[in-house]
C-alpha positions in Angstrom: -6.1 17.3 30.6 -3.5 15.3 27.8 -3.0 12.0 28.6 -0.8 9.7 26.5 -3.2 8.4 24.3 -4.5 12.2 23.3 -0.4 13.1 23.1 0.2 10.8 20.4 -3.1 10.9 19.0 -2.1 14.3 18.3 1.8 14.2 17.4 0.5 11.1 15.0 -2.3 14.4 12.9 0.9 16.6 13.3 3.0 14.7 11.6 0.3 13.7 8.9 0.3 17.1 8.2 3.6 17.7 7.7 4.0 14.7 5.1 0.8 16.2 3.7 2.4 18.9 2.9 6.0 17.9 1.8 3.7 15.5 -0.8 4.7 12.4 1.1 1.5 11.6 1.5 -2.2 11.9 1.9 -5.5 10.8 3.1 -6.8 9.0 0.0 -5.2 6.6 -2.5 -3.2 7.7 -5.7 -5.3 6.8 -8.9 -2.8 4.2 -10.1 -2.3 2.9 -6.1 -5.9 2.4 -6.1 -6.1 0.6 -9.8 -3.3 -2.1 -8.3 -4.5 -2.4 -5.1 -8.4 -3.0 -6.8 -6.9 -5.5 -9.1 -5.0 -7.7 -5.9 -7.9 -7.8 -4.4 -10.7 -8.8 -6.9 -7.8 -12.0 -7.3 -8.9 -13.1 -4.1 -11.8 -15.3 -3.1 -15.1 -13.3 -1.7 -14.7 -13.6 1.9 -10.8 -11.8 2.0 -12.1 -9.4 -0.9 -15.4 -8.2 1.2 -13.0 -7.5 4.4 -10.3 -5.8 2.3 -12.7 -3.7 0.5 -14.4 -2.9 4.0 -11.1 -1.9 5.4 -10.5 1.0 2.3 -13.8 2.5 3.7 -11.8 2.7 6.9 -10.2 6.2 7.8 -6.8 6.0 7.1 -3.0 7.9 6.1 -1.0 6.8 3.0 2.7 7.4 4.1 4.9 7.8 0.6 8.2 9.0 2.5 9.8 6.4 -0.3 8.6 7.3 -3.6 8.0 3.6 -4.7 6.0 2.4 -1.7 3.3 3.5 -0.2 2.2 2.2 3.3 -1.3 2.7 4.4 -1.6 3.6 8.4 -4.9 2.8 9.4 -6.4 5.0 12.4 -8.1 2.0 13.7 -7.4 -1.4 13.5 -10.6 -2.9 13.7 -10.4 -7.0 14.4 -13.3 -7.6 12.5 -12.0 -6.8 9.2 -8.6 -8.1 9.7 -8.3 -11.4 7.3 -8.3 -14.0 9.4 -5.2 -17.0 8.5 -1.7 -17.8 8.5 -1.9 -16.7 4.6 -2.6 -13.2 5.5 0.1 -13.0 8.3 2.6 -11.7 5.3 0.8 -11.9 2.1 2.1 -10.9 -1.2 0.2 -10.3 -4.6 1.8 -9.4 -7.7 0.2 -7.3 -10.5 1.6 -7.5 -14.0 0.4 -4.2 -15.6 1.4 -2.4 -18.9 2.4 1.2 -18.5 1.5 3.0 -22.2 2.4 -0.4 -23.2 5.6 -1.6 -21.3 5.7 -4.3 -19.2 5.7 -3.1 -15.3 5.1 -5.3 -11.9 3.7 -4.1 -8.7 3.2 -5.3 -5.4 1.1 -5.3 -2.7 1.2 -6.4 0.6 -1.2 -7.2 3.3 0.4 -7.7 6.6 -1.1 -9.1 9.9 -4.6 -9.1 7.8 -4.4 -5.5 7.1 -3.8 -3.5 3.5 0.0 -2.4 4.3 1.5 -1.5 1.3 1.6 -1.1 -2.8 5.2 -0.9 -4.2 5.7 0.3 -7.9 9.0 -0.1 -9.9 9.3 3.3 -10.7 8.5 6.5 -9.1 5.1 7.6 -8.8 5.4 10.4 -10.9 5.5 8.0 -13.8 2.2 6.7 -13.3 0.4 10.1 -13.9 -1.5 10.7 -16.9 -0.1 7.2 -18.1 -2.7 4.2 -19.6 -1.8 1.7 -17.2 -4.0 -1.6 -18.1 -3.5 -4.7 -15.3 -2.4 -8.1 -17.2 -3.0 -10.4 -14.6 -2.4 -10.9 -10.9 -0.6 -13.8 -8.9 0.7 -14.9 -5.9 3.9 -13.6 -4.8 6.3 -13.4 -1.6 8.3 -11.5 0.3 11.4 -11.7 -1.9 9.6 -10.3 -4.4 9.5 -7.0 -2.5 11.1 -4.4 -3.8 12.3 -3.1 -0.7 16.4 -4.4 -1.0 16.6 -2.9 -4.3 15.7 0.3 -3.6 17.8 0.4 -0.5 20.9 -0.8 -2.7 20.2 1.6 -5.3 19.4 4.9 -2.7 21.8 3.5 -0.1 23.9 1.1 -1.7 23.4 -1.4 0.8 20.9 -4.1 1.0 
C-alpha cells in the first residue's frame, strides 16, 4: 500500500528523471562543478573537509534548472556529516579560477552544513573542454551570490 512517504519518494525519482532528461540535471557532478567544489573544500581545515568529502560519497541529485547554479539534493540528510557551527549555517567560499586564461569567479555554498550549491559566471556550456586552473580560494558571503544578477538579467528584476 503507498503511503506518503513512498508517494513522494516516488514523485521526487519522477521528476529526477524528467530533469535527467531535459539536461537539467544528473546524478553525478559536472567535471568543472566538481574541480570548484574540490578546490572550496581542500581551503577548509580537516575536520569540515573530511565531512564534506564524506557527504559527496552520499547518493545524491544535481538540479541545474538555472544554467549557472547547480544545487545538489541529497537523498539523505545524514546528521553526522552535516558541519557542525554557526559558520556553516550559510557559508560561502569563493574560487578565483582562469578559464583558457581569463579571469572567472565561482561560488559555492554550503547551507545548514550540507554541500548546496556551486554557481559559475557563465553558462555551463563554457566550461567544457576549457583549461580551467583554480587561483586561489577565499571566504565569501551571501552578497557575493550570483543569484540577483541572474534574476535581473533573465527577469529583469532583482
Amino acid at each position: 500500500m503507498l503511503n506518503s512517504n513512498s508517494i513522494k519518494k516516488w514523485l521526487t525519482q519522477a521528476f529526477e528523471v524528467i530533469y535527467y532528461l531535459s539536461g537539467e540535471g544528473s546524478w553525478k557532478l559536472l567535471a568543472h562543478e566538481k574541480l570548484i567544489l574540490m578546490a572550496a573544500i581542500e581551503n577548509l581545515v580537516p575536520d569540515e573537509r573530511e565531512l564534506l568529502r564524506q557527504q559527496l560519497h552520499q547518493d545524491f541529485f544535481v538540479e541545474r534548472t538555472n544554467n549557472r547554479i547547480s544545487v545538489l539534493r541529497f537523498y539523505e540528510a545524514h546528521e553526522d556529516l552535516r558541519v557542525q557551527g554557526i559558520d556553516f549555517e550559510d557559508r560561502w567560499i569563493r574560487v578565483h579560477m582562469l578559464v583558457n586564461g581569463k579571469k572567472q569567479i565561482c561560488n559555492v555554498n554550503v547551507y545548514r552544513g550540507l554541500v548546496f550549491s556551486v554557481e559559475t559566471r557563465s553558462p555551463r556550456k563554457t566550461y567544457k573542454g576549457t583549461e580551467i586552473r583554480v587561483v586561489k580560494v577565499v571566504d565569501g558571503n551571501g552578497a557575493d551570490s550570483f543569484t540577483r544578477a541572474i534574476d535581473r538579467q533573465e527577469h529583469g528584476t532583482g
